[in-house]
mmJSON file of the N, C-alpha and C atoms, coordinates in Angstrom:
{"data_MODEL":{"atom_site":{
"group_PDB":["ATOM","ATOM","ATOM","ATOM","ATOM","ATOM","ATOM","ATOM","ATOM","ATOM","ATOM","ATOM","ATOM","ATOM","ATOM","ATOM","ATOM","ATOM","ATOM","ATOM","ATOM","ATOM","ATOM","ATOM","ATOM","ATOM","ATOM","ATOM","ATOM","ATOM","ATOM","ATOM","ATOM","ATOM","ATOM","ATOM","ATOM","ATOM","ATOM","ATOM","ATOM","ATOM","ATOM","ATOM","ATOM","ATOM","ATOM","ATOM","ATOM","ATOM","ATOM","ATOM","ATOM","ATOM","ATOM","ATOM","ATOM","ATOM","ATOM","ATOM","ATOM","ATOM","ATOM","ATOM","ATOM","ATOM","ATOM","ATOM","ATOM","ATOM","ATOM","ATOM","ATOM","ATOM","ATOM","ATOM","ATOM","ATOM","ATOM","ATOM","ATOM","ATOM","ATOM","ATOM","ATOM","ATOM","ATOM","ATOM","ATOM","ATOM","ATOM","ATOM","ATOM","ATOM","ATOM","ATOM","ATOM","ATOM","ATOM","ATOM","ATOM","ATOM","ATOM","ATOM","ATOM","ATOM","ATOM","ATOM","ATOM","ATOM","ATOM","ATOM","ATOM","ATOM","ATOM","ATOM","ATOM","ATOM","ATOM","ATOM","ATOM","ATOM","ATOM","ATOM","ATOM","ATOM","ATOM","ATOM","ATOM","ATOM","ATOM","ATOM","ATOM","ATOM","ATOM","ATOM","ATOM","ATOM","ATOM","ATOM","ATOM","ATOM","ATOM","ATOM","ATOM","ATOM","ATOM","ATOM","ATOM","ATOM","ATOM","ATOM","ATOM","ATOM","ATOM","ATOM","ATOM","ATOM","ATOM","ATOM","ATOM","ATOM","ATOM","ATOM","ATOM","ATOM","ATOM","ATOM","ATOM","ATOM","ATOM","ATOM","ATOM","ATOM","ATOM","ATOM","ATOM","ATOM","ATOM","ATOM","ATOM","ATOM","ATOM","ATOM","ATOM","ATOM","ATOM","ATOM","ATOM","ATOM","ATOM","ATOM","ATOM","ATOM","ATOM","ATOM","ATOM","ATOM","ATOM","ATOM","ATOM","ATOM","ATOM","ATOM","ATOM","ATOM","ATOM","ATOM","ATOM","ATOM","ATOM","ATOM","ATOM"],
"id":[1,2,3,4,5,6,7,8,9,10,11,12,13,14,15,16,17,18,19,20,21,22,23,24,25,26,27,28,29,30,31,32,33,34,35,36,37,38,39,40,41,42,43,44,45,46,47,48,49,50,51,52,53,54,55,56,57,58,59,60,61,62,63,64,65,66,67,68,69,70,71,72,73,74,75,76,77,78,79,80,81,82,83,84,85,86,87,88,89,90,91,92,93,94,95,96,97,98,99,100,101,102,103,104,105,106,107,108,109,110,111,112,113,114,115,116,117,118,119,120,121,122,123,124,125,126,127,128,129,130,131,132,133,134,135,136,137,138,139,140,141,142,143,144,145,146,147,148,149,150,151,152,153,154,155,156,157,158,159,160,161,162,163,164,165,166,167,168,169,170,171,172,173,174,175,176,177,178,179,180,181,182,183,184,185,186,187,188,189,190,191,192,193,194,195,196,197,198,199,200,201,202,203,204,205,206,207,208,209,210,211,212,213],
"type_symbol":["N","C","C","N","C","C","N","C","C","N","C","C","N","C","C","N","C","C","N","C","C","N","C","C","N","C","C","N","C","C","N","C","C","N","C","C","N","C","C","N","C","C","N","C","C","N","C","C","N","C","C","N","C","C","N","C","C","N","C","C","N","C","C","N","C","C","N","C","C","N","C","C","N","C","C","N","C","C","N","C","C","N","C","C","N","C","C","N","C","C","N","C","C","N","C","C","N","C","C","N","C","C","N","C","C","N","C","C","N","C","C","N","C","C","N","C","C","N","C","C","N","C","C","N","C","C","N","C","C","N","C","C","N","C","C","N","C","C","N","C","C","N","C","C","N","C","C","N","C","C","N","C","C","N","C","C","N","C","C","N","C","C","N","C","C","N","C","C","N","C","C","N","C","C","N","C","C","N","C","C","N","C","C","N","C","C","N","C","C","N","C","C","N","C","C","N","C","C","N","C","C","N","C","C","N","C","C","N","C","C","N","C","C"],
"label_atom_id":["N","CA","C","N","CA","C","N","CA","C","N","CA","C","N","CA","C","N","CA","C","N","CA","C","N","CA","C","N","CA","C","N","CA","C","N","CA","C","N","CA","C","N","CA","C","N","CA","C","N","CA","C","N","CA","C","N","CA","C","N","CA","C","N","CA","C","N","CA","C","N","CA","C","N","CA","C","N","CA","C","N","CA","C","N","CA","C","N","CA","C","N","CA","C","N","CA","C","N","CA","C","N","CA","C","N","CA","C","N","CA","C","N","CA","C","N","CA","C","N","CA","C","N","CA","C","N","CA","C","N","CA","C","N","CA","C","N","CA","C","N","CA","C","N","CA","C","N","CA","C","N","CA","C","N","CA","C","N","CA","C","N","CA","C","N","CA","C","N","CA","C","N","CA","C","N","CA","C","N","CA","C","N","CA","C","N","CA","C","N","CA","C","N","CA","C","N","CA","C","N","CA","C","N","CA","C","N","CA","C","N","CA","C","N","CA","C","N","CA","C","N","CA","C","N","CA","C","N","CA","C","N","CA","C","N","CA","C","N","CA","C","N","CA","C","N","CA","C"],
"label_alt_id":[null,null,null,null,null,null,null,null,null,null,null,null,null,null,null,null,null,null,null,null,null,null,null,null,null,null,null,null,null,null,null,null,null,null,null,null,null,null,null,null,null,null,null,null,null,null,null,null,null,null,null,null,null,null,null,null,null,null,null,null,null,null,null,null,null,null,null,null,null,null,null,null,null,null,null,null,null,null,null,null,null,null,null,null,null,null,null,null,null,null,null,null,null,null,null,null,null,null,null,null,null,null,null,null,null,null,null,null,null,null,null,null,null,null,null,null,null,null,null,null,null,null,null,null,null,null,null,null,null,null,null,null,null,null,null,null,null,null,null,null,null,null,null,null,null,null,null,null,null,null,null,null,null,null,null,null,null,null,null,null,null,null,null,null,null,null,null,null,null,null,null,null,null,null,null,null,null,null,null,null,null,null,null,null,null,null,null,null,null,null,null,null,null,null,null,null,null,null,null,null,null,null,null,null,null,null,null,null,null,null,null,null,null],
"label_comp_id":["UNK","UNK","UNK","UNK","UNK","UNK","UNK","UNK","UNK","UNK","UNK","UNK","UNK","UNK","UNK","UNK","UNK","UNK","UNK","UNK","UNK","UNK","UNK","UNK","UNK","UNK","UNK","UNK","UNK","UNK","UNK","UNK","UNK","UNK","UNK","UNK","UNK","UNK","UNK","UNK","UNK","UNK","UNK","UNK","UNK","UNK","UNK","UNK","UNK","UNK","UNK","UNK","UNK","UNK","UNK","UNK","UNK","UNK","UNK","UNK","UNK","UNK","UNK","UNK","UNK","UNK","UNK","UNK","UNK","UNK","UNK","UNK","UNK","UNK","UNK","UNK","UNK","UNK","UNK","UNK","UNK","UNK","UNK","UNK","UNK","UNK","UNK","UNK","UNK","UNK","UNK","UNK","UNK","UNK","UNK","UNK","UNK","UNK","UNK","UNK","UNK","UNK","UNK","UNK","UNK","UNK","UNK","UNK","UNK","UNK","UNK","UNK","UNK","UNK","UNK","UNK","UNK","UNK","UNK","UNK","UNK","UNK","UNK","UNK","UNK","UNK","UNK","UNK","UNK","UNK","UNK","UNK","UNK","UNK","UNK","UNK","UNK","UNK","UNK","UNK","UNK","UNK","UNK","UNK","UNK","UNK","UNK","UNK","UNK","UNK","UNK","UNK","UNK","UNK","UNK","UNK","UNK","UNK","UNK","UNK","UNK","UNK","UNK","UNK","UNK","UNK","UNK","UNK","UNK","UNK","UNK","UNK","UNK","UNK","UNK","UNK","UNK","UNK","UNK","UNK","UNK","UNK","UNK","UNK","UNK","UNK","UNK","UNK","UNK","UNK","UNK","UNK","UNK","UNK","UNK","UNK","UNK","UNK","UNK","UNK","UNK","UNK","UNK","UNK","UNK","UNK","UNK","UNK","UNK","UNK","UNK","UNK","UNK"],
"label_asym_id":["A","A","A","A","A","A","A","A","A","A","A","A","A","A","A","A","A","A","A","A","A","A","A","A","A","A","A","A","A","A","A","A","A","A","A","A","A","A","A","A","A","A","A","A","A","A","A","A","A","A","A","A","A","A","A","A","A","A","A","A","A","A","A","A","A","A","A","A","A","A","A","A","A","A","A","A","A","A","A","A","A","A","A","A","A","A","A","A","A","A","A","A","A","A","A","A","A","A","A","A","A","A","A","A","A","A","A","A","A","A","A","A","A","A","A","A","A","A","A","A","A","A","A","A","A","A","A","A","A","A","A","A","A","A","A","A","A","A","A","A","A","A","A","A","A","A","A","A","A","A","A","A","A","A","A","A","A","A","A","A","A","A","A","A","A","A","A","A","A","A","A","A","A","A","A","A","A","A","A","A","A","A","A","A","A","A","A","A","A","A","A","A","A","A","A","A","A","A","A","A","A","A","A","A","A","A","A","A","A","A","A","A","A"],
"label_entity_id":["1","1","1","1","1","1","1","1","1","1","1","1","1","1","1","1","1","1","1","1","1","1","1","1","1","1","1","1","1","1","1","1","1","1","1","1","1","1","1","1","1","1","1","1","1","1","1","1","1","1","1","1","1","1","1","1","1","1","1","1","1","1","1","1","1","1","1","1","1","1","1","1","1","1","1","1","1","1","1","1","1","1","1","1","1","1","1","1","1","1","1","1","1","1","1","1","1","1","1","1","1","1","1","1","1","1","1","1","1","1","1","1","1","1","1","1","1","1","1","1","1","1","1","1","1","1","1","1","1","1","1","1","1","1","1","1","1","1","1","1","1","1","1","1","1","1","1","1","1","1","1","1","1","1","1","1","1","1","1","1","1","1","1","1","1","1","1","1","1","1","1","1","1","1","1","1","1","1","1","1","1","1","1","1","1","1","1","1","1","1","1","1","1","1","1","1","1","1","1","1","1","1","1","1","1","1","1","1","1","1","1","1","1"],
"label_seq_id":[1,1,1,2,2,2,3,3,3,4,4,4,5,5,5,6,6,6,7,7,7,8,8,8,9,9,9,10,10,10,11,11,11,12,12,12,13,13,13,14,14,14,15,15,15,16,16,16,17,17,17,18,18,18,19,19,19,20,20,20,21,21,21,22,22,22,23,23,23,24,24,24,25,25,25,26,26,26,27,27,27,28,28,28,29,29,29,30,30,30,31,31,31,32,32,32,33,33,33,34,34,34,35,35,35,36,36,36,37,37,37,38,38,38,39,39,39,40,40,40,41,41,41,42,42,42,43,43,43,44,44,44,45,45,45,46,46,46,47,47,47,48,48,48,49,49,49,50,50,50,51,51,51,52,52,52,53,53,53,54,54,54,55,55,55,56,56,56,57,57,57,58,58,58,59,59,59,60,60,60,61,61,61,62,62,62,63,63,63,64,64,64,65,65,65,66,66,66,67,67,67,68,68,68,69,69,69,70,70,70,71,71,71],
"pdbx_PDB_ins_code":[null,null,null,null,null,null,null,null,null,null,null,null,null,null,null,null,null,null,null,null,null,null,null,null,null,null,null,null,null,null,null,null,null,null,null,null,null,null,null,null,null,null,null,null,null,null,null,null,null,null,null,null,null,null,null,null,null,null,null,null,null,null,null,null,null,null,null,null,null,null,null,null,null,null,null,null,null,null,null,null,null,null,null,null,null,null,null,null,null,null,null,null,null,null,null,null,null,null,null,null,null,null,null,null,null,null,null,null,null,null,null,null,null,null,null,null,null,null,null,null,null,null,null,null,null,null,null,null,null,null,null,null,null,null,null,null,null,null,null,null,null,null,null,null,null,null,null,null,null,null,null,null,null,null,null,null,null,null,null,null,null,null,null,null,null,null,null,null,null,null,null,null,null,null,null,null,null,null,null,null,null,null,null,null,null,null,null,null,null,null,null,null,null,null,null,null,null,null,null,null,null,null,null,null,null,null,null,null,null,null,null,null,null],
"Cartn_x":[-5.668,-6.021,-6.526,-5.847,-6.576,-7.945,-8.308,-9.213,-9.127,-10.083,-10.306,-10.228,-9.25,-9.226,-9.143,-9.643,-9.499,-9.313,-8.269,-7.992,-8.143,-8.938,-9.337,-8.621,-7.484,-6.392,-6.52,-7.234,-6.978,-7.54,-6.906,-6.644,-8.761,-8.601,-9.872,-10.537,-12.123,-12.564,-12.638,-11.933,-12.053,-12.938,-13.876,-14.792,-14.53,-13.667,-13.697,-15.284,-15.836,-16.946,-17.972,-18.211,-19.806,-19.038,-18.114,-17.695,-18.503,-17.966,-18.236,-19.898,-20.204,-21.989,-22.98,-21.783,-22.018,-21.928,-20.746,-20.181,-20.308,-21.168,-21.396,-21.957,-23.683,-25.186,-24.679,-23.771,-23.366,-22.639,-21.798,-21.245,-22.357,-22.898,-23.652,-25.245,-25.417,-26.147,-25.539,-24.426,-24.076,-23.164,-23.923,-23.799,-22.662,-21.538,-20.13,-20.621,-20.239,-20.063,-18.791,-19.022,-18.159,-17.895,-16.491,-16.078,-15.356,-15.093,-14.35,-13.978,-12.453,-11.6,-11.544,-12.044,-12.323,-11.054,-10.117,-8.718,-9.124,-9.205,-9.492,-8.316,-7.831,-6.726,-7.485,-8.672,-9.757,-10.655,-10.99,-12.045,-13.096,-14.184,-15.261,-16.44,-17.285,-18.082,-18.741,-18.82,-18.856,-20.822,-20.867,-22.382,-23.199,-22.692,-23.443,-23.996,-25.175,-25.52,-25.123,-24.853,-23.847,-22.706,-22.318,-20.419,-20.46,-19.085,-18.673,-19.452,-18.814,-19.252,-20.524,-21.233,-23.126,-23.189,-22.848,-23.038,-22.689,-21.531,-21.059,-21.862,-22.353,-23.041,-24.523,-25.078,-26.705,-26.153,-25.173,-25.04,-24.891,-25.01,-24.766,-23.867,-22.496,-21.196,-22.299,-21.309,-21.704,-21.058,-19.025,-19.22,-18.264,-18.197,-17.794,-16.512,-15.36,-14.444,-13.394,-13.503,-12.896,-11.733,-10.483,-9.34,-9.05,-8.88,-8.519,-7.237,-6.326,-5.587,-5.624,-5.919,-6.13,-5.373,-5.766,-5.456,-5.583],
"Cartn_y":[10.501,9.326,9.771,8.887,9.314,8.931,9.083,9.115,7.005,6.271,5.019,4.935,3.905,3.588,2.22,1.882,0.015,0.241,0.137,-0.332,-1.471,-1.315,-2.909,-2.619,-3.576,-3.322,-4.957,-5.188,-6.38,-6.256,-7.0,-6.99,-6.613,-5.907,-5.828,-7.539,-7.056,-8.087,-9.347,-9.011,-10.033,-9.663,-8.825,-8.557,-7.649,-6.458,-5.189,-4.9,-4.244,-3.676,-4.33,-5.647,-6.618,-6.828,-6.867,-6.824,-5.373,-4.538,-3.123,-3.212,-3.23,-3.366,-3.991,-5.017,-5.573,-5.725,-4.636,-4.298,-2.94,-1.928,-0.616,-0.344,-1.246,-0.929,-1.527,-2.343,-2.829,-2.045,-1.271,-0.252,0.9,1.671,2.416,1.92,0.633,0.208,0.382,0.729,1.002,2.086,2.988,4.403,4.913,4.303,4.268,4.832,6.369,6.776,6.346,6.036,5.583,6.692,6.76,7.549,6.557,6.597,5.46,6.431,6.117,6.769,5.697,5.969,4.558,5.629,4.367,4.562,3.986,4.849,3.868,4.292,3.308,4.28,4.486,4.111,4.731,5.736,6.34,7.416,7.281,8.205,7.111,8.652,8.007,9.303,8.634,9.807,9.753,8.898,8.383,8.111,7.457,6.613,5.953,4.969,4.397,3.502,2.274,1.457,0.222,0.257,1.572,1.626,1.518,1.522,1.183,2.475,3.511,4.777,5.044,4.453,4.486,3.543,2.264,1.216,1.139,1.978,2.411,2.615,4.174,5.36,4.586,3.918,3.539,2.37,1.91,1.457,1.719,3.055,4.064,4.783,4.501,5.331,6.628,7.369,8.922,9.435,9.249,10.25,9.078,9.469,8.487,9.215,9.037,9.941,9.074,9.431,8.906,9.349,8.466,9.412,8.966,9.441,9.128,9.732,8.96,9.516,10.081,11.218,11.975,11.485,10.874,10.428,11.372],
"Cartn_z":[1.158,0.382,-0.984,-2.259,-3.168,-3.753,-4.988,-5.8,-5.88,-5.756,-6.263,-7.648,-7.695,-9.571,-10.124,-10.886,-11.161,-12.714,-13.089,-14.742,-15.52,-16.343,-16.904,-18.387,-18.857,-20.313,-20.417,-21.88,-22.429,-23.963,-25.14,-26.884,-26.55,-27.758,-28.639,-28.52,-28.383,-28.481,-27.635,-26.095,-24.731,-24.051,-24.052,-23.511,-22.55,-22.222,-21.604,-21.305,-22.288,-22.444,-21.251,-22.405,-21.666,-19.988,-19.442,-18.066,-17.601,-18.215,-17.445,-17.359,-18.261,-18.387,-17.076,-16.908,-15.788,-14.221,-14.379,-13.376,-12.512,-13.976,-13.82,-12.632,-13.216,-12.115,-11.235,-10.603,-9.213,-8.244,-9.193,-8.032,-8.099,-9.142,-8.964,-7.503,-7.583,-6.709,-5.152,-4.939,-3.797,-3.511,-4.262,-4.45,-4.708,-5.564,-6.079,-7.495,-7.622,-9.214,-9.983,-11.345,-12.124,-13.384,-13.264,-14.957,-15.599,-16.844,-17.668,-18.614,-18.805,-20.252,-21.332,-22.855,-23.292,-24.34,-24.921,-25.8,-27.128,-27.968,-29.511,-30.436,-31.124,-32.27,-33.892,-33.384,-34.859,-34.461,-35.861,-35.958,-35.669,-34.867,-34.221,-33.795,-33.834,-33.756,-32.378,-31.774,-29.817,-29.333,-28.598,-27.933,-29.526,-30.192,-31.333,-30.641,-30.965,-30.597,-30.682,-30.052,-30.133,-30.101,-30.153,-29.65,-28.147,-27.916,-26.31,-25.53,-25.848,-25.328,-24.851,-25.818,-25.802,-24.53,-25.235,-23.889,-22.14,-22.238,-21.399,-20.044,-21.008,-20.437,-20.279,-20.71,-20.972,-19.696,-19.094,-18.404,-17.366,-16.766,-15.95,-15.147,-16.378,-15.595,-15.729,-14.931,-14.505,-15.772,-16.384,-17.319,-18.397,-19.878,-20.159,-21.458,-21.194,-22.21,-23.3,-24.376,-25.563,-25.801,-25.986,-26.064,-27.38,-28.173,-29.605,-30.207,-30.791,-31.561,-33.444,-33.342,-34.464,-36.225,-37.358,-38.259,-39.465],
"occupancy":[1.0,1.0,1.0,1.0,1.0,1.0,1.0,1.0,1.0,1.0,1.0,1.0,1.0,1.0,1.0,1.0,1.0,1.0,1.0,1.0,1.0,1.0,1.0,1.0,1.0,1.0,1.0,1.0,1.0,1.0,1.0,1.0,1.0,1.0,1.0,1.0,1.0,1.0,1.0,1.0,1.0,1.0,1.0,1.0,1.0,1.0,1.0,1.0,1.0,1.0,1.0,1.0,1.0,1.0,1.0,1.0,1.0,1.0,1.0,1.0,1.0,1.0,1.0,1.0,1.0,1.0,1.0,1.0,1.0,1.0,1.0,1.0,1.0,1.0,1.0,1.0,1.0,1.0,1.0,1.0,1.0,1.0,1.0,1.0,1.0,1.0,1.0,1.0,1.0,1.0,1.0,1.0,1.0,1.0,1.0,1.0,1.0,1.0,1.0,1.0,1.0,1.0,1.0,1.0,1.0,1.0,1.0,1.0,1.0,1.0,1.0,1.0,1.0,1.0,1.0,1.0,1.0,1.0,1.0,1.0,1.0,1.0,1.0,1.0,1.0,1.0,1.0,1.0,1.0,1.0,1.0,1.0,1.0,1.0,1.0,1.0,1.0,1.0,1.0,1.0,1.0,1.0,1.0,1.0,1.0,1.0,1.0,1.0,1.0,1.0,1.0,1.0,1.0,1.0,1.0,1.0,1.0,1.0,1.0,1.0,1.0,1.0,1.0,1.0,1.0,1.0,1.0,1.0,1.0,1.0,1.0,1.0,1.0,1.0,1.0,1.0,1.0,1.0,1.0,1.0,1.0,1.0,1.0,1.0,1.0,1.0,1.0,1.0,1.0,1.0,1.0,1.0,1.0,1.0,1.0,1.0,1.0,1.0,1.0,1.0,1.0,1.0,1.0,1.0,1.0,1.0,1.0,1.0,1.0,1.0,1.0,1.0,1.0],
"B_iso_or_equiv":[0.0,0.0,0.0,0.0,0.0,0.0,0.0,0.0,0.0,0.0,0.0,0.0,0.0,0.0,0.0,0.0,0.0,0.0,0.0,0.0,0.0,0.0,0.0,0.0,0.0,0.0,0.0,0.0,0.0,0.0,0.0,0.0,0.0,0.0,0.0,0.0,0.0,0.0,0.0,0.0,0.0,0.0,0.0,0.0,0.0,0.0,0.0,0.0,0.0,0.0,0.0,0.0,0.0,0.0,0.0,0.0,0.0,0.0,0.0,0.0,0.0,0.0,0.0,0.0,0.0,0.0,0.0,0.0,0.0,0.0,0.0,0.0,0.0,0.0,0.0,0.0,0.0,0.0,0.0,0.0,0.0,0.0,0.0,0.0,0.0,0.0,0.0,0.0,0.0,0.0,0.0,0.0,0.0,0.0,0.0,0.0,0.0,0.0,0.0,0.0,0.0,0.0,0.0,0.0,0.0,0.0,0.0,0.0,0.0,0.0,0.0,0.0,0.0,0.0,0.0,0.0,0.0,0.0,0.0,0.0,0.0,0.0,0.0,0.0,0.0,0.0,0.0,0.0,0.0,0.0,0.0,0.0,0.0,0.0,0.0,0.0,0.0,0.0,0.0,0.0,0.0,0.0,0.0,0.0,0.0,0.0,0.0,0.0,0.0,0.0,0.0,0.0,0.0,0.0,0.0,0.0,0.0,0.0,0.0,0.0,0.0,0.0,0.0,0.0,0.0,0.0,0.0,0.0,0.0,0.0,0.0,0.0,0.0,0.0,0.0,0.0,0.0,0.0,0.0,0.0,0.0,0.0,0.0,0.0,0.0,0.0,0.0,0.0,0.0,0.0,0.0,0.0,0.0,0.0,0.0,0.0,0.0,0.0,0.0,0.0,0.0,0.0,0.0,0.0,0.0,0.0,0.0,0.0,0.0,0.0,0.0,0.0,0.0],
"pdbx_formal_charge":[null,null,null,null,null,null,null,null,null,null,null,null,null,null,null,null,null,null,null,null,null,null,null,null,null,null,null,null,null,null,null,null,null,null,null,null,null,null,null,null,null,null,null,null,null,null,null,null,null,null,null,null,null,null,null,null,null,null,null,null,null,null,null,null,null,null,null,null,null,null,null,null,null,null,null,null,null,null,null,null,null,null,null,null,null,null,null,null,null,null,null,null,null,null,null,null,null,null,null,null,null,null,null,null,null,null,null,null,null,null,null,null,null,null,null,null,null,null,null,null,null,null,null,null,null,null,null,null,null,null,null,null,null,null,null,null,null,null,null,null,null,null,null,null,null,null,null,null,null,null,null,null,null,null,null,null,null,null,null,null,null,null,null,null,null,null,null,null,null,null,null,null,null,null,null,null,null,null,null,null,null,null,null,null,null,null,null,null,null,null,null,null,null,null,null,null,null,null,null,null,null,null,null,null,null,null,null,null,null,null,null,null,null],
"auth_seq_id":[1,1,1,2,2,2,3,3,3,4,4,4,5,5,5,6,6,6,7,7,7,8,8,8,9,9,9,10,10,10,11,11,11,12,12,12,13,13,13,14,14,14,15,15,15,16,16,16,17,17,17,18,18,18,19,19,19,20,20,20,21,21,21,22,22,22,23,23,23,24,24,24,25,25,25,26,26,26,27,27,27,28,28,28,29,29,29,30,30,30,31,31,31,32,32,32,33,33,33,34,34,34,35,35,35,36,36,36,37,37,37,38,38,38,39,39,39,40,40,40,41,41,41,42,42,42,43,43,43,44,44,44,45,45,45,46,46,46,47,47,47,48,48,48,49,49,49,50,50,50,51,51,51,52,52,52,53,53,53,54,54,54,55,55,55,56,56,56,57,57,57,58,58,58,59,59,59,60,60,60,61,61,61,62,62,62,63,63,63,64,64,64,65,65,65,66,66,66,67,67,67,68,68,68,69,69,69,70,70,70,71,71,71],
"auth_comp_id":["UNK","UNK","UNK","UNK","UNK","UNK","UNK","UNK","UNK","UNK","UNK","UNK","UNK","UNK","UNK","UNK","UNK","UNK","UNK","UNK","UNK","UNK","UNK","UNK","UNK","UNK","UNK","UNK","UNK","UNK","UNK","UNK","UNK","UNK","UNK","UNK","UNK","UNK","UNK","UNK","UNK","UNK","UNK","UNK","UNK","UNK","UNK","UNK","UNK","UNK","UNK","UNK","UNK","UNK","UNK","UNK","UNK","UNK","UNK","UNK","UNK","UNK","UNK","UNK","UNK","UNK","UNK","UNK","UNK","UNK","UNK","UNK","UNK","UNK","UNK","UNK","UNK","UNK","UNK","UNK","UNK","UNK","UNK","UNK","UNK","UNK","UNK","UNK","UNK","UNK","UNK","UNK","UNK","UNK","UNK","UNK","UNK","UNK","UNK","UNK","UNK","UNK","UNK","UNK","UNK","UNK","UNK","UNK","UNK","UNK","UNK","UNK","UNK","UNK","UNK","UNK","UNK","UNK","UNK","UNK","UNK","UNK","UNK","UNK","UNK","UNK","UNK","UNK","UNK","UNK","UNK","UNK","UNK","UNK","UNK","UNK","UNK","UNK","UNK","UNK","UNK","UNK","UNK","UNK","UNK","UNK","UNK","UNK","UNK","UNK","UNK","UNK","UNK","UNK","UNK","UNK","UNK","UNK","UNK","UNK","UNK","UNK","UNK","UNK","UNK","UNK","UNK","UNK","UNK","UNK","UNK","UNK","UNK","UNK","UNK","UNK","UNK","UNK","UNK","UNK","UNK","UNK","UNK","UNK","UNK","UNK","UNK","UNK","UNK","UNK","UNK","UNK","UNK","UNK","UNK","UNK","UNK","UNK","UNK","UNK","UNK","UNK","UNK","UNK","UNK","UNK","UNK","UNK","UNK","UNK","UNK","UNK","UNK"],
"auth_asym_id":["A","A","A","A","A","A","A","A","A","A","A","A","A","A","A","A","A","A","A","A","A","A","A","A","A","A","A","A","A","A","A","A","A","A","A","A","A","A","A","A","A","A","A","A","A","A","A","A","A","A","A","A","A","A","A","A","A","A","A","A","A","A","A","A","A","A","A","A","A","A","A","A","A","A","A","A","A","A","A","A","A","A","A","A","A","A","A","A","A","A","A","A","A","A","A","A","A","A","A","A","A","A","A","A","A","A","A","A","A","A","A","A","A","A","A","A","A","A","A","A","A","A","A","A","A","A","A","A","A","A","A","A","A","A","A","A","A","A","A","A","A","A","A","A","A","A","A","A","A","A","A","A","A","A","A","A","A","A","A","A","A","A","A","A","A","A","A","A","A","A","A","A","A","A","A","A","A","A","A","A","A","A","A","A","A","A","A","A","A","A","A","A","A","A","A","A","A","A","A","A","A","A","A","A","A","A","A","A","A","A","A","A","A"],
"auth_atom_id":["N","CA","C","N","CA","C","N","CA","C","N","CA","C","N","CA","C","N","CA","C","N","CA","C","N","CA","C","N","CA","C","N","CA","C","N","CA","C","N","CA","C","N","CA","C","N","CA","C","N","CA","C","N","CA","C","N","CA","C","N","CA","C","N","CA","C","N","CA","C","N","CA","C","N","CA","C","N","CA","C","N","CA","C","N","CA","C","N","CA","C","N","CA","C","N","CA","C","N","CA","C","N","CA","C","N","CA","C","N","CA","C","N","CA","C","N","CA","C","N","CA","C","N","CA","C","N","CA","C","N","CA","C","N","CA","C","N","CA","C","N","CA","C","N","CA","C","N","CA","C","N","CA","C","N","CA","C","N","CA","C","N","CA","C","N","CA","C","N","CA","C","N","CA","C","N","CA","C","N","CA","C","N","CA","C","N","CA","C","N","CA","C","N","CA","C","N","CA","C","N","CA","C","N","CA","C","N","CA","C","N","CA","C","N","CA","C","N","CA","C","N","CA","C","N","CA","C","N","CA","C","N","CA","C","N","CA","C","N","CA","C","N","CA","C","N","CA","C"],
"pdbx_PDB_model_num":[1,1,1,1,1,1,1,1,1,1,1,1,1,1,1,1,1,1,1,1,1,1,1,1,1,1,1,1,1,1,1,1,1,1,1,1,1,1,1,1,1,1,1,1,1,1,1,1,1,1,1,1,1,1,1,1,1,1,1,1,1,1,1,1,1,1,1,1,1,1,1,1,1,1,1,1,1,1,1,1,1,1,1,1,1,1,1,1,1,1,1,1,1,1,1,1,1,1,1,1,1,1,1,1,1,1,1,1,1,1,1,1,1,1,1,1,1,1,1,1,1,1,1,1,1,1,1,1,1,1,1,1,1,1,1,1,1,1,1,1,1,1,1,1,1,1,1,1,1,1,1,1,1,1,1,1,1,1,1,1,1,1,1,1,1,1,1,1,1,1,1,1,1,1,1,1,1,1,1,1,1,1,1,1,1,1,1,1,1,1,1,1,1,1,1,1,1,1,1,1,1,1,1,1,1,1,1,1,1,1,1,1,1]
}}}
């Protein structure tokens, strides 16, 4: 059996994020660790405060990875 995975893909700005925030401490509450690959096609400096990444993580995925395409 593999690895559990749930993909959440919808436009900028539908609320990806504020879901996860919400959704994080619930699985972490029943002892489910979370990683998240976050996809940006802009330049972005990693764990800022108020970016996704920050929020993410302060939300308590376990690890949180940026895939960026290089400009």
């Amino acid at each position: 059996m593999g690895v559990p995975l749930l993909a959440i893909v919808a436009w900028s700005g539908t609320g990806k994020t504020t879901l996860l925030q919400q959704v994080i401490p619930l699985l972490k509450a029943r002892g489910i660790r979370s990683g998240l690959i976050k996809h940006t096609h802009h330049q972005m400096d990693i764990d800022t405060p108020g970016k996704d990444s920050y929020l993410l993580r302060k939300a308590g995925a376990d690890q949180v990875i940026v895939a960026s395409i290089g400009h």
